[in-house]
N, C-alpha and C positions, 0 to 999 in steps of 0.2 A: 679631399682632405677634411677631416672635421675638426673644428676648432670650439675649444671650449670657450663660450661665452658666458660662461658665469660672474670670471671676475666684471667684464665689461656692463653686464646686469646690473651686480652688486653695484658699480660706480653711478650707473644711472637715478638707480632709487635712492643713492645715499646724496645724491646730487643738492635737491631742496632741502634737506637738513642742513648741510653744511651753507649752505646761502643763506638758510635762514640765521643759520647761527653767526655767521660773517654779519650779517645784517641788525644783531639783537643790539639794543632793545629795538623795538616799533612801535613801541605805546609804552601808557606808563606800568612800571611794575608792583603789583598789590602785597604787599608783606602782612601775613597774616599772622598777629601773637595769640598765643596761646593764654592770654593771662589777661585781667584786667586792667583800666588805667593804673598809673603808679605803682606797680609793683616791679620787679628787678630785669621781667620779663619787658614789658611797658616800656621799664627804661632806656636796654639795651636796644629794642627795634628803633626808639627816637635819636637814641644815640647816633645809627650807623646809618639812618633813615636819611638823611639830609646831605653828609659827605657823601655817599652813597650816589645819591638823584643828580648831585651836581658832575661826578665823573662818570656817571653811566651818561648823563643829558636825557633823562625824562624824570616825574615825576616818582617816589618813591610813596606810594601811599599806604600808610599805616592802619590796620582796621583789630582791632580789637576783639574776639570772639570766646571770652570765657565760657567755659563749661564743660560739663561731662568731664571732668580732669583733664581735659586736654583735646579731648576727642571732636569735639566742635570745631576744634582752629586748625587739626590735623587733615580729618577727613578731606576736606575741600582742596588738599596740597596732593593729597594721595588719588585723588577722581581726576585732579587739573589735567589739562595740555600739558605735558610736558619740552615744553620750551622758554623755560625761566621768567616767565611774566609771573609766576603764583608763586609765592614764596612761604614759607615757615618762620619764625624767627621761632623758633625749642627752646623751650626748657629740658632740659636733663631727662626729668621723671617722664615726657611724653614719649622719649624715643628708648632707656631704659627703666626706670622704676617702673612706671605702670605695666608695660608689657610685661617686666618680671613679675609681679603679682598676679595678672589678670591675662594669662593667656589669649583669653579669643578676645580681647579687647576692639577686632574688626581691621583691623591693619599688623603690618608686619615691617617694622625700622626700617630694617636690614634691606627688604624686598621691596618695597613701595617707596620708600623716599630717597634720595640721593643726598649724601654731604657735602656740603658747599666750602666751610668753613666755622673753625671752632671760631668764636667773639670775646664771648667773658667768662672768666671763672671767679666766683664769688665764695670766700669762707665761710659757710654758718658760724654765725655767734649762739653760745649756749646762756639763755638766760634764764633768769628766776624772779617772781614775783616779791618785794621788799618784804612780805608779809612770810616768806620762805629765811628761817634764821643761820642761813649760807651765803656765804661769800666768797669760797671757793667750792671747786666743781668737787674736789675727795670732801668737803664739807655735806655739797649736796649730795652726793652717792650715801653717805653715813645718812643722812635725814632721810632719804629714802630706802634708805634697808630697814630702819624702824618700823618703817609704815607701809608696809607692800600692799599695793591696790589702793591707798588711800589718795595718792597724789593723780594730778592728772597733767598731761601734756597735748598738745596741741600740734594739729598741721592741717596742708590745706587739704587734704584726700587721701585715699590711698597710695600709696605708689610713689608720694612725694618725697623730697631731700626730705622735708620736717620728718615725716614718719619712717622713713628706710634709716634717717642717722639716728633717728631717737629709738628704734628700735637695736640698731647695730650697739649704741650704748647700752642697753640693759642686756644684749646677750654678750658685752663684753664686760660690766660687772655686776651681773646680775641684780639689779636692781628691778621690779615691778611695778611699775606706774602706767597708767588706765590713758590711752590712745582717745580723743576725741577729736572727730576730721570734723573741717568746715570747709565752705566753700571758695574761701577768698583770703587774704594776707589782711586786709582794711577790715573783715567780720571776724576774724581770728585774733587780732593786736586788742579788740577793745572788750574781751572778755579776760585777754591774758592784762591789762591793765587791770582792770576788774578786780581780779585777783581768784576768778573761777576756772584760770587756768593758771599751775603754779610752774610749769615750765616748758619751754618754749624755745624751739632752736628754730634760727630764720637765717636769709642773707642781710647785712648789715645797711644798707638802704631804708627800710621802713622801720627799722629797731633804733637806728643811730639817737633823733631826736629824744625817744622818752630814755636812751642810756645816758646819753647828757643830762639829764633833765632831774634824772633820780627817780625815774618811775619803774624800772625795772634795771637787773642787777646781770651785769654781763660776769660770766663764770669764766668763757675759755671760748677760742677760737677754734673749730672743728676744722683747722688747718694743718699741716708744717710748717708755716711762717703766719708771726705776725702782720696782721694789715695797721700802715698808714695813718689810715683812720681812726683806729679805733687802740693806738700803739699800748697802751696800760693793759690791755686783754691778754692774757699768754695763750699759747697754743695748747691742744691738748695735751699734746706730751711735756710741755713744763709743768701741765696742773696733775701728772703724775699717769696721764693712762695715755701710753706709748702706741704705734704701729694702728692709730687711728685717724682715720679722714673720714669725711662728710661735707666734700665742697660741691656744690651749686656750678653747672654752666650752662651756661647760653649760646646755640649755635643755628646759624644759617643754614636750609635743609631745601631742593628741591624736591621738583618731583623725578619719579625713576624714570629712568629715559630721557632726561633730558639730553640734548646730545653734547660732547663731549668739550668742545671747545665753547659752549654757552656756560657751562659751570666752571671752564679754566675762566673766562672772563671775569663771571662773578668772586671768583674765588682770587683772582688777581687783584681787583678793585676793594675789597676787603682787608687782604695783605696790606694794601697802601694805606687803608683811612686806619687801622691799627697801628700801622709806624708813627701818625700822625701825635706830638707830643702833647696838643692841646687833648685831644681825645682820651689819653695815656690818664694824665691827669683830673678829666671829666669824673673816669672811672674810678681809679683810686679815691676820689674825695666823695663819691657812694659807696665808698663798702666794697669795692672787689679790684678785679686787675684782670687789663685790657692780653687775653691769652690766643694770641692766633695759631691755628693746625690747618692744615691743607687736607683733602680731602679721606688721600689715604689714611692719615694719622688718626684723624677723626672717626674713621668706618674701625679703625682698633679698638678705639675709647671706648666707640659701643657696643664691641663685642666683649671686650673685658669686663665692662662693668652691664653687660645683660645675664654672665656669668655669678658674677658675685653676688647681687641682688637677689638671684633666683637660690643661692643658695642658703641667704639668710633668709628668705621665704620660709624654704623648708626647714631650716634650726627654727624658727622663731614660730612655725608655724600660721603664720597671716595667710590672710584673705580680703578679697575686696569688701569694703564696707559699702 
């Protein structure tokens, strides 16, 4: 009689993945952001970093690897072991903007990394520099229709929220103002204080201080709802341009292959530190709101928006700077 021993095979080899994954953690696990200290990136890995380490029981360490847009803090998630000790915390633009600009960018979202779970979604604030004679957003659209090419705007790279939403704004009212990338949100804020960049959409964390302060002039929130924080702000469709969004999120990413029930653990223990009300309100009082998505929802988000991105690419004509 011959008996097929495949499944029995199958069972054998799948054996130490799932022990190990019964077993996870084993050490502690490296969360790698994609962004410098203090930026929104920064903030959300410290945020989840610590409730985190206490209900996994090992240490949560957070390492910082700016550069390349993204591609420094990425790479090392997409080469790892897949067995959730190497972590991601993403920004948006790593996993959709930039791929949708830059093709052979060396990784592939979709293929290389596994989603864990969505964390924060932050509204870009649209600002302007006081020396800009706007105080509302259809104020500043008219000031920049006078002066096509004359004005400049700012973000951190290609591929980023700053340059996909400020870009998505001029092909939605055709306005022309001159794209200058920089490296960082901290080298970006003190040229747009300066006043050699005269507008500027960010998440509301490193903007909050100088719009308190009177040093730059908040227009509109590139949301559907006002944020909390920042409640005097309207969104863009009160400030009169409708069926527009430009929100910022932050999500937890393995690597692919991770096995199956090691990302439902992570993706469980995340669920919980976002129920958590102290945390709720962490977020809300920097400029965004604590948005949890389980896996599948998540691998949506970045197919929908690798879609749209790539299509304002080609309206808009970009390229990697």
């Amino acid at each position: 009689m011959n008996i097929d021993r495949r499944p029995l095979l199958a069972g054998l080899l799948a054996t130490p993945f799932v022990a190990r994954a019964q077993g996870f953690p084993t050490r502690p696990i490296q969360l790698i952001v994609s962004g410098p200290a203090g930026g929104t990136t920064d903030y959300t890995a410290r945020l989840i970093a610590l409730p985190l380490s206490e209900r996994l029981g090992v240490p949560v360490v957070v390492e910082n690897r700016p550069g390349g847009n993204g591609t420094v803090a990425v790479m090392p998630v997409v080469r790892g072991r897949p067995d959730g000790h190497t972590l991601l915390l993403a920004y948006c633009a790593n996993l959709t903007g930039r791929p949708a600009i830059e093709p052979n960018i060396g990784y592939d979202p979709r293929r290389d990394l596994a989603p864990v779970a969505l964390l924060v979604e932050a509204p870009q604030v649209m600002m302007v520099h006081p020396s800009v004679p706007a105080n509302t957003l259809a104020e500043f659209i008219d000031y920049a229709k006078q002066r096509p090419g004359v004005l400049n705007y700012a973000s951190s790279g290609s591929g980023s929220m700053q340059h996909l939403g400020t870009e998505l704004l001029k092909n939605r009212t055709g306005i022309d103002i001159v794209h200058v990338p920089y490296r960082g949100t901290g080298e970006t804020m003190n040229d747009v204080l300066a006043g050699r960049i005269q507008f500027y959409m960010t998440t509301p964390p490193p903007a909050l201080p100088f719009v308190r302060e009177g040093k730059l002039k908040a227009l509109a929130m590139a949301s559907t709802e006002r944020h909390p924080a920042m409640p005097e702000v309207p969104t863009v469709a009160e400030a009169g341009l409708t069926n527009f969004s430009a929100e910022a999120w932050f999500s937890l990413m393995s690597t692919a292959g991770t096995p199956a029930p090691v990302v439902e653990r992570l993706t469980r223990e995340c669920a919980e530190v976002l129920r958590d009300e102290a945390v709720k309100q962490r977020v809300i009082q920097a400029g965004a709101f604590a948005r949890y998505e389980d896996p599948q929802v998540l691998a949506g988000r970045i197919d929908r928006e690798l879609v749209n991105w790539a299509r304002l690419v080609r309206d808009q004509r970009l390229s990697a700077d």
